[in-house]
Legacy VTK file of the C-alpha trace (Angstrom):
# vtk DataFile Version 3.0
C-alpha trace
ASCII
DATASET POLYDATA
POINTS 464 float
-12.610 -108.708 -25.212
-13.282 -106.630 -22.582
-15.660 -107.149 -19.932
-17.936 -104.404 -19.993
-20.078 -104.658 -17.133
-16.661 -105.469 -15.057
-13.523 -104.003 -16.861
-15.561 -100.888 -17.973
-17.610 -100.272 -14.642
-16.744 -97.028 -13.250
-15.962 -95.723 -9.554
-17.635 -93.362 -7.539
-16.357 -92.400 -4.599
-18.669 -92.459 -1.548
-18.912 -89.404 0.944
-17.158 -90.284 3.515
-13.000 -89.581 3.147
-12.146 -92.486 5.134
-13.757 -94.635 2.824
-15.051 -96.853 5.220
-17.975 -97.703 2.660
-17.042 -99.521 -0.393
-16.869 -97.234 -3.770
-20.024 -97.093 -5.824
-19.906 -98.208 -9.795
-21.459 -95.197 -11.646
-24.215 -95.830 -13.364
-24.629 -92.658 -15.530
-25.138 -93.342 -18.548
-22.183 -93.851 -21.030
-21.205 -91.329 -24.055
-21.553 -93.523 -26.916
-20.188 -90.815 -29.222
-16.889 -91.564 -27.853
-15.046 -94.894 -27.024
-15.480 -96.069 -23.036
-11.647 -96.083 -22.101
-11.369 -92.773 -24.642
-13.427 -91.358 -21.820
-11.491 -91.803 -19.216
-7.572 -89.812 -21.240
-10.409 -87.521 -21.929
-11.107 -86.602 -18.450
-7.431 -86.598 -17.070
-6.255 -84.564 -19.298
-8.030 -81.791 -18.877
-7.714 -81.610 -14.852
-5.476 -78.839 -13.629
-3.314 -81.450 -11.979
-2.395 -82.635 -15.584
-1.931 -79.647 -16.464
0.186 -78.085 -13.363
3.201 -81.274 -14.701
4.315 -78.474 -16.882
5.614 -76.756 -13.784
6.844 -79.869 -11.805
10.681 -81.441 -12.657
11.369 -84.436 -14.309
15.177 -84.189 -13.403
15.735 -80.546 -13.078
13.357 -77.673 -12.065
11.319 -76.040 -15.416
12.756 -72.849 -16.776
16.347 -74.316 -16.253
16.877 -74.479 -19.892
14.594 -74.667 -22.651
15.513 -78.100 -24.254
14.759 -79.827 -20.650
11.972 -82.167 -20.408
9.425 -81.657 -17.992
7.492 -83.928 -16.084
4.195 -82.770 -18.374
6.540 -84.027 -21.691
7.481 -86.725 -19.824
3.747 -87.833 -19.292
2.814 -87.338 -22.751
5.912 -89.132 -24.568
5.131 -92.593 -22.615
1.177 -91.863 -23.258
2.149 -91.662 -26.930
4.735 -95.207 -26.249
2.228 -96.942 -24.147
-0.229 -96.434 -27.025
2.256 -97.310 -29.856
2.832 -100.633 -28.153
-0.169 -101.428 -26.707
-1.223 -101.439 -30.487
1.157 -103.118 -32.286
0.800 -105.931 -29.997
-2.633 -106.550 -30.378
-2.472 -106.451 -33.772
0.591 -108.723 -34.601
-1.220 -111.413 -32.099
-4.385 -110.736 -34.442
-6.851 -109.526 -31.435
-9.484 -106.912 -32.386
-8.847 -105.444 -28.859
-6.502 -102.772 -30.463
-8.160 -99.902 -29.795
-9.395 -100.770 -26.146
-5.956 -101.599 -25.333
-4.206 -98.702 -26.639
-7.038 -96.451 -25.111
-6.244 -97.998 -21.390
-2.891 -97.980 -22.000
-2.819 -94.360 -23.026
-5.174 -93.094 -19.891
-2.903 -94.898 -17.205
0.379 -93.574 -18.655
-1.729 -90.015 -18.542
-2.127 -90.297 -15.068
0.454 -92.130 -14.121
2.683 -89.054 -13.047
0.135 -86.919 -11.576
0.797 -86.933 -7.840
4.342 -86.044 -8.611
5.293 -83.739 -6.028
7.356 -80.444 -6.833
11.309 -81.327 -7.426
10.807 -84.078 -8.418
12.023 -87.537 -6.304
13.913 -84.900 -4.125
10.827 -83.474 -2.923
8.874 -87.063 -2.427
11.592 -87.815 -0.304
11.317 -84.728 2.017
7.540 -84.623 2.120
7.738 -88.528 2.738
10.064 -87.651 5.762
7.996 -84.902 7.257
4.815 -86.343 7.210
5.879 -89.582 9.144
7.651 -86.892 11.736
4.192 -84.581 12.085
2.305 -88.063 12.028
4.671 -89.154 15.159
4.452 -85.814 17.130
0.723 -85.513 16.644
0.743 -89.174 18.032
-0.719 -90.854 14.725
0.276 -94.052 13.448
2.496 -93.526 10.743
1.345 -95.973 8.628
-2.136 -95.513 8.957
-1.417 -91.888 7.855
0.514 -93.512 4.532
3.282 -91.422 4.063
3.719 -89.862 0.754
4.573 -91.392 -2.535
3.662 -90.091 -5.996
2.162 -93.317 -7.229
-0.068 -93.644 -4.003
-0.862 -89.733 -4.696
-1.771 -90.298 -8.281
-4.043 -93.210 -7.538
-5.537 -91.045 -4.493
-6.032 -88.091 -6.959
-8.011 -90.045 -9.577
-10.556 -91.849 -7.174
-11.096 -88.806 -4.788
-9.266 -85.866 -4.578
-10.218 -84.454 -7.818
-13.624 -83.593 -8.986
-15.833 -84.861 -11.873
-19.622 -83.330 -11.946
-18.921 -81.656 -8.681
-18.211 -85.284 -6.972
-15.246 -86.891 -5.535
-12.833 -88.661 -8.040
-12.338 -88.730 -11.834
-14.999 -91.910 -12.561
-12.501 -94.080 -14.020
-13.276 -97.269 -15.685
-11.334 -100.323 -13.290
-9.442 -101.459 -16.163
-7.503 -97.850 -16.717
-7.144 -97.765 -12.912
-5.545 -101.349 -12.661
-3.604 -100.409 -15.275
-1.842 -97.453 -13.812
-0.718 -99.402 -10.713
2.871 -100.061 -10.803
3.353 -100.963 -7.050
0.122 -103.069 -5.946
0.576 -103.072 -2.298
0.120 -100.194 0.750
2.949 -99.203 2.788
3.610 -101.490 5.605
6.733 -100.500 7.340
8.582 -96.859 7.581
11.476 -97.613 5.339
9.223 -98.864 2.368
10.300 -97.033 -0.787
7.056 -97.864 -2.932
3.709 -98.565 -2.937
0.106 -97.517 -4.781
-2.121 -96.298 -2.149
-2.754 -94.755 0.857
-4.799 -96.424 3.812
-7.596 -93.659 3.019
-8.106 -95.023 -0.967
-8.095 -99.288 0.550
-11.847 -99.238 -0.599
-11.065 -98.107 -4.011
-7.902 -100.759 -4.835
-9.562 -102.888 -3.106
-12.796 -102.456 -5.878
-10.116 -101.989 -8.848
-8.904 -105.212 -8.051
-11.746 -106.847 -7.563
-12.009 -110.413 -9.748
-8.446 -110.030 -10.286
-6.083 -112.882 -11.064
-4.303 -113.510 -7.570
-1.364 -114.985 -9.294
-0.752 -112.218 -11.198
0.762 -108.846 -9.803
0.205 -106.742 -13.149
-2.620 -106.828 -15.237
-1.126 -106.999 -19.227
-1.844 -103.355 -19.470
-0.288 -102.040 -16.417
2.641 -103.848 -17.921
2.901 -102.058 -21.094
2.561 -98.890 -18.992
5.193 -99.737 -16.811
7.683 -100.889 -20.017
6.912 -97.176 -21.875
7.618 -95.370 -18.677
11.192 -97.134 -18.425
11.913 -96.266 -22.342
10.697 -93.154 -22.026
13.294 -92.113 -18.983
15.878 -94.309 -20.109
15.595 -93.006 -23.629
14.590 -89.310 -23.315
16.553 -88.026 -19.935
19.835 -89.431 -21.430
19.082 -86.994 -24.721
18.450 -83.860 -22.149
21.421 -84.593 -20.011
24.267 -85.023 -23.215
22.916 -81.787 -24.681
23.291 -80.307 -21.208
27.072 -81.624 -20.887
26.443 -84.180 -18.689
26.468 -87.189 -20.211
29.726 -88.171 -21.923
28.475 -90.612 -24.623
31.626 -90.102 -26.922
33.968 -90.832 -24.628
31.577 -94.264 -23.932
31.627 -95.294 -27.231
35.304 -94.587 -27.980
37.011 -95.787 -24.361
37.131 -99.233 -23.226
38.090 -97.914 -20.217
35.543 -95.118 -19.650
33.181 -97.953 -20.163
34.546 -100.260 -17.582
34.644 -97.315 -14.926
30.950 -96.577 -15.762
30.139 -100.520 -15.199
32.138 -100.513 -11.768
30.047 -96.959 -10.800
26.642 -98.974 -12.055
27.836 -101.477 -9.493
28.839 -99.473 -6.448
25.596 -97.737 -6.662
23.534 -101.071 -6.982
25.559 -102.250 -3.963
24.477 -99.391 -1.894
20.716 -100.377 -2.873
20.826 -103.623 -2.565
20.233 -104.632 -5.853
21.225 -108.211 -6.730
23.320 -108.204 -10.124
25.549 -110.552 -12.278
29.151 -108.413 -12.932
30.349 -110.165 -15.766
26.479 -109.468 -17.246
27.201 -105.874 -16.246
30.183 -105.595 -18.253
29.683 -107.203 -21.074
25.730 -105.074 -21.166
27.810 -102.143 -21.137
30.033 -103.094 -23.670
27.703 -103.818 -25.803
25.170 -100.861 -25.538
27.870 -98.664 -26.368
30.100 -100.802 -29.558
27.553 -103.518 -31.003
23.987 -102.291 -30.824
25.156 -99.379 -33.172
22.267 -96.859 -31.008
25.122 -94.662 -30.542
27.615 -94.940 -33.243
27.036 -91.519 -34.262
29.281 -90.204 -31.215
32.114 -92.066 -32.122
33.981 -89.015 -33.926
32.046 -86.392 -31.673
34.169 -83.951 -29.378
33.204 -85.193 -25.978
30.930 -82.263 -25.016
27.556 -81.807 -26.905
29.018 -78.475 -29.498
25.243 -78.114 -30.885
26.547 -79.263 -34.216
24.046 -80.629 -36.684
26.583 -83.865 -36.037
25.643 -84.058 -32.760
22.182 -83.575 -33.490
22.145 -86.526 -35.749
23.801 -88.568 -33.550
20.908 -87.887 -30.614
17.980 -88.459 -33.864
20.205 -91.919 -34.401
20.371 -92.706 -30.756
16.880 -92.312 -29.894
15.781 -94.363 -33.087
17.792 -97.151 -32.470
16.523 -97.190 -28.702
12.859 -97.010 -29.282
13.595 -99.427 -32.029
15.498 -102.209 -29.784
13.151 -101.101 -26.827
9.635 -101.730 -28.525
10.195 -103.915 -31.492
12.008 -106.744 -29.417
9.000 -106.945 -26.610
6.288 -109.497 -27.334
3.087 -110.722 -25.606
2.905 -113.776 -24.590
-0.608 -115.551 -22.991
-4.155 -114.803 -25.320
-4.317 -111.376 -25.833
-7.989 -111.380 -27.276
-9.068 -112.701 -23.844
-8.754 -110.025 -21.014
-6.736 -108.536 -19.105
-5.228 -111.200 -16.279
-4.449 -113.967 -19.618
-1.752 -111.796 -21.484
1.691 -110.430 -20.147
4.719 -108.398 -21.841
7.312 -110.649 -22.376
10.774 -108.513 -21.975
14.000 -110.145 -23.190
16.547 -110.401 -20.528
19.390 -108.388 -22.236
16.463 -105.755 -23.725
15.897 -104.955 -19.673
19.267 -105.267 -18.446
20.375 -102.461 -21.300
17.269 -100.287 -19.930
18.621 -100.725 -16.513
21.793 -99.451 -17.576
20.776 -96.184 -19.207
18.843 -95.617 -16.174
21.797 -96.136 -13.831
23.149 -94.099 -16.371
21.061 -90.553 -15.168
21.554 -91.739 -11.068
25.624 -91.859 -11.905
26.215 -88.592 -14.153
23.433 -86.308 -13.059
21.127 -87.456 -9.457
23.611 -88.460 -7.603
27.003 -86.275 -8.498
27.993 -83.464 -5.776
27.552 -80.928 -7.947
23.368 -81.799 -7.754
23.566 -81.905 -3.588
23.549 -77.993 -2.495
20.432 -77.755 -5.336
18.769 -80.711 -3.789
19.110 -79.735 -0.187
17.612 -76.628 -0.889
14.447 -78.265 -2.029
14.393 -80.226 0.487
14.049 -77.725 2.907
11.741 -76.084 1.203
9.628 -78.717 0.932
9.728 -79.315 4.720
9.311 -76.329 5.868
6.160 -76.059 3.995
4.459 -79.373 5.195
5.692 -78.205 8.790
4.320 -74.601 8.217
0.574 -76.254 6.536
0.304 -78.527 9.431
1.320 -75.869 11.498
-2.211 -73.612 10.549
-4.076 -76.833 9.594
-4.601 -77.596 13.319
-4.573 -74.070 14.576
-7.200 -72.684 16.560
-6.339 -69.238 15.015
-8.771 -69.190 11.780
-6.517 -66.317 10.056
-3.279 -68.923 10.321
-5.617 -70.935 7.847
-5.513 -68.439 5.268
-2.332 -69.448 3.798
-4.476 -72.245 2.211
-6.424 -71.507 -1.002
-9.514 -71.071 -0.399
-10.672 -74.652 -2.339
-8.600 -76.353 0.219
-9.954 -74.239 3.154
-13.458 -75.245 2.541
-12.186 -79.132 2.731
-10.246 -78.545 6.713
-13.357 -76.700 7.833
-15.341 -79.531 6.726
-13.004 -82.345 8.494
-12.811 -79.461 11.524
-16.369 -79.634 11.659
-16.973 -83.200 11.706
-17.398 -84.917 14.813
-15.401 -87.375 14.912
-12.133 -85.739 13.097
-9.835 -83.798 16.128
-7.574 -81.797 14.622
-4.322 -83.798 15.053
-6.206 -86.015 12.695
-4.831 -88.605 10.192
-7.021 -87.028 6.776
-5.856 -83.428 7.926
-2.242 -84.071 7.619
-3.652 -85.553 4.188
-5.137 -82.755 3.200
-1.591 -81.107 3.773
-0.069 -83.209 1.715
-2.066 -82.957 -1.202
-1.776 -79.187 -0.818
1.845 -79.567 -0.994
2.621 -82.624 -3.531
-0.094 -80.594 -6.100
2.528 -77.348 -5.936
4.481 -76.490 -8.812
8.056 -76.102 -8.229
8.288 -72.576 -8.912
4.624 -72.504 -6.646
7.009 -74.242 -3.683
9.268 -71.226 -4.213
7.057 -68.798 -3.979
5.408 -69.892 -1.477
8.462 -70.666 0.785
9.777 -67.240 0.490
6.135 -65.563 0.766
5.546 -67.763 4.330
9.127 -66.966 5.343
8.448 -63.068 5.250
10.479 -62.714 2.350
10.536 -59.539 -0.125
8.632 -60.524 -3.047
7.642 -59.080 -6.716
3.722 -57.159 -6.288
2.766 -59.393 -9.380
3.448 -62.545 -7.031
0.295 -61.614 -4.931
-2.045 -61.475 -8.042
LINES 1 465
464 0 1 2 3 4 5 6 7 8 9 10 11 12 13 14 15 16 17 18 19 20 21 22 23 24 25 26 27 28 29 30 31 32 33 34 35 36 37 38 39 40 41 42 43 44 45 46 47 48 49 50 51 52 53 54 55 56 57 58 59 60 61 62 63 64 65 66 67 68 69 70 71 72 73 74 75 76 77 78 79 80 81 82 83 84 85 86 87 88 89 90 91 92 93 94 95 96 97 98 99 100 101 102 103 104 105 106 107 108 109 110 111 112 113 114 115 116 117 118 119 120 121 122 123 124 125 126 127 128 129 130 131 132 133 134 135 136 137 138 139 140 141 142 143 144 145 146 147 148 149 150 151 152 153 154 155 156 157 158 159 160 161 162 163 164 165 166 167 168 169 170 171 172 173 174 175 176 177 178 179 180 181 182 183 184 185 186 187 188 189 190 191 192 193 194 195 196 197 198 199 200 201 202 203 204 205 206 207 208 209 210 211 212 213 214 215 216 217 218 219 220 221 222 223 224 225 226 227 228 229 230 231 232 233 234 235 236 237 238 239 240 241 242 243 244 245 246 247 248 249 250 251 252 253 254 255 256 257 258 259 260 261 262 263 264 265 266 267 268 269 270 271 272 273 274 275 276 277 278 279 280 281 282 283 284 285 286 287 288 289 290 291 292 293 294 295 296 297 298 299 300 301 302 303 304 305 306 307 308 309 310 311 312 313 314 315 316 317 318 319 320 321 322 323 324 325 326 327 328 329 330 331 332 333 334 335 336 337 338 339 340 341 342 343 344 345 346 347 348 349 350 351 352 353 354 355 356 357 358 359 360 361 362 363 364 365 366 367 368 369 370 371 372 373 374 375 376 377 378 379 380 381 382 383 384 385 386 387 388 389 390 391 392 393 394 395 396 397 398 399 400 401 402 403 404 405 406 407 408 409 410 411 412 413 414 415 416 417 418 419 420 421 422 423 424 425 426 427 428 429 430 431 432 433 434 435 436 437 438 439 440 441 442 443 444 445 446 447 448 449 450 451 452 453 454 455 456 457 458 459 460 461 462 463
C-alpha cells in the first residue's frame, strides 16, 4: 500500500523562484469525496496548458488533416494505456492497490506531455539552441540556465509555473510526480539530449525523490508510464502516417526485400545515434513484425497506398489490436506489487521492446527524417528562434513598451524579477520566463505571433 503520509504528501512551492528553500508538503486538508491520486488527473486536466496540447504537434502541425493525432490525443490515449495496465497488473498479482496505481499512472501520463513546445521535437530543438546562445551572450552559465527540454518543462510546470489557489505549482502528491519522470537527472553538459529538470525546480526533485530507492532509477509507476507512452507512438503515429501515404505497410508485409532495406535504414540511422544494436536481431525483428506476428496481415492484398477502403480500414482496426494486444498482454510485473512503489518493476520481454523500437524507427525513417519534412522543419525552426531572440530581446529592455509583446500574466512575473534586488536583467530566471512564454505557445500561436512581431499583414480578427 501506499504510504500516505510519504507517497501522498503534497508539494508546495515556496516563494522564492530560485528555490533556494526546500518545497513545503501541503497540509490542506484532503477531499475525501474523491480518491487522493484522483486529485491530482483532476487538477491537470483542467489547466490551460492541458488544454493548449490540442494546438501543439505530435508529428505534424494541427489543422494539417483531420485524421492527425495531436499532441492533446496523444496525451489522453497513453493516460487511458497507462491506466489499462497499471490495472491489470495489480490485479493479476492479486494487490488491492488497483485503483491507486491506475490513478498515478493515469495523472503522470496526463502531464507527461505538457511542456511540449510548439512543433513538436523540431521546436525543442531550436528553443534548446537559442537559449544556450542568449544564455552565452548575456554571460550566464549555460547550464545553470538548463536549457530547454519538454520533460524538464513539464516537471517545471507542475511544481511552479502553474497556479493552484492562486499559489505556485499544481500540489501534486510525490508519488504522481515520481511517476512522470522519465529522465531522472539535470542537464550536465551542452550536448545532453534529455533530462527532467531544470536547475530552478532541484528543490522540488530533490523532495519527490526523497526516501527513494537509490538503486532504482524508475519507480514501478513511472515505468508503466514510460511503456504506454512507447505503445502509444509506436502504435498510433504509424496508423496516422499509412492513412496519410506515408507509411508503406503492404509493400512490408508482401516484400522480403522492402523489409531488408527498411532493416538496413533502421541501422544507418541507429549508427548515426550511436545506438548499440545486434543486426542479425534487427533482421530477423523485422521479419517477423511484418510475416509471423499476424498485426498486419490485413495489408497483405492492399494496394500499396492507403485507398480509404473499408479494407484498409480493417486492416488499421486489425493492426492496432494485435499491437496493443502483443504490447500490453505480454508485459508483467515482477518484485511485490502490494508493497510500494521502489519493490515492483515492469518486466518487458526482449523481443516485445525490440519490435517497439522498430515501429518507432519506423516514423524517424518514413516521415521525421525524409527531405520532403526539411523545408517544413526549418521553417519552424526559425520561427521558433526568432521568437526566443525577439522575447529576450524586450525581456531585458529598458524600454517598458518593448515589454508589451508579453501577455499581460507574464508581464506581471518580469516586473516582479525586474524589481527584485538581486535579479539584473541579463538574469538566469528571466531568460526562463522566456522560455516558458515560448514552449506554452501553440503552433498556430508561434505563427501568429512570428508574423505579428515581424510587421507582417495580418487578419483584424488576429488582434482580438
Amino acid at each position: 500500500m501506499y504510504d500516505l503520509d510519504h507517497d501522498g504528501a503534497r508539494l508546495r512551492a515556496d516563494d522564492k523562484p530560485d528555490g533556494a528553500q526546500a518545497g513545503a508538503v501541503d497540509q490542506s486538508p484532503e477531499d475525501t469525496k474523491r480518491p487522493r491520486f484522483g486529485r491530482d488527473y483532476d487538477r491537470i486536466v483542467h489547466t490551460s496548458a492541458f488544454r493548449r496540447l490540442q494546438g501543439k504537434t505530435q508529428v505534424v502541425s494541427p489543422g494539417q488533416a483531420d485524421f492527425f493525432r495531436t499532441r492533446l490525443t496523444h496525451t489522453i490515449e497513453v493516460a487511458q494505456i497507462a491506466r489499462r495496465l497499471a490495472w491489470r497488473l495489480c490485479e493479476s498479482n492479486g494487490s488491492d492497490r488497483a485503483i491507486e496505481v491506475a490513478d498515478v499512472c493515469e495523472a503522470a501520463a496526463t502531464m507527461h506531455d505538457l511542456g511540449h513546445p510548439p512543433f513538436g521535437h523540431t521546436g525543442e530543438k531550436a528553443l534548446n539552441a537559442e537559449l544556450d546562445c542568449i544564455a552565452n551572450e548575456w554571460a550566464l552559465d549555460g547550464l545553470a540556465v538548463g536549457g530547454y527540454e519538454g520533460n524538464a518543462q513539464s516537471f517545471r510546470q507542475v511544481v511552479w509555473s502553474l497556479k493552484h489557489a492562486g499559489e505556485p505549482g499544481l500540489h501534486l502528491t510525490r508519488a504522481s510526480l515520481d511517476a512522470s519522470i522519465k529522465y531522472p537527472r539535470t542537464r550536465t553538459s551542452l550536448d545532453q539530449l534529455k533530462w527532467n529538470y531544470y536547475p530552478s525546480e532541484t528543490w522540488a526533485f530533490d523532495w519527490v525523490k526523497e526516501g527513494a530507492d537509490s538503486t532504482r532509477s524508475h519507480s514501478f509507476e513511472a515505468e508503466i508510464m514510460e511503456w504506454a507512452d512507447d505503445i502509444a507512438y509506436a502504435t498510433h503515429d504509424i496508423d496516422d502516417w499509412y492513412r496519410a501515404g506515408y507509411m508503406p505497410l503492404p509493400m512490408l508485409t508482401n516484400s522480403d526485400d522492402s523489409r531488408k532495406n527498411l532493416a538496413q535504414e533502421i541501422m544507418t540511422s541507429w549508427d548515426r545515434k550511436g545506438e548499440v544494436y545486434d543486426r542479425d536481431t534487427v533482421l530477423g525483428t523485422v521479419h517477423d513484425l511484418f510475416t509471423d506476428d499476424l498485426a498486419f496481415d490485413g495489408f497483405k492484398k492492399l494496394p500499396e497506398g492507403h485507398d480509404g477502403s473499408s479494407e484498409a480500414k480493417n486492416a488499421i482496426r486489425q493492426m492496432r489490436g494485435r499491437l496493443f494486444s502483443m504490447f500490453i498482454n505480454d508485459v508483467v510485473a515482477g518484485g511485490d506489487v502490494s508493497r510500494g512503489r521502489y519493490d515492483a518493476e515492469l518486466d518487458i520481454p526482449k523481443p516485445i521492446k525490440m519490435r517497439n523500437k522498430i515501429l518507432k524507427a519506423m516514423l524517424w525513417i518514413y516521415v521525421i527524417e525524409h527531405p520532403r519534412m526539411a523545408t517544413h522543419q526549418y521553417g519552424q525552426r526559425e520561427a521558433v528562434r526568432f521568437l526566443v531572440r525577439t522575447y529576450a530581446a524586450a525581456a531585458i529592455s529598458s524600454d517598458r513598451d518593448a515589454r508589451q509583446c508579453f501577455p499581460r500574466s507574464a508581464r506581471t512575473e518580469l516586473d516582479r524579477l525586474r524589481a527584485a534586488a538581486d535579479v539584473a536583467p541579463h538574469d538566469a530566471e528571466v531568460l526562463r520566463l522566456v522560455a516558458d512564454h515560448v514552449g506554452g505557445m501553440t503552433d498556430s500561436y508561434a505563427t501568429m505571433m512570428h508574423r505579428r512581431l515581424t510587421g507582417a499583414v495580418a487578419p483584424f480578427n488576429e488582434f482580438t
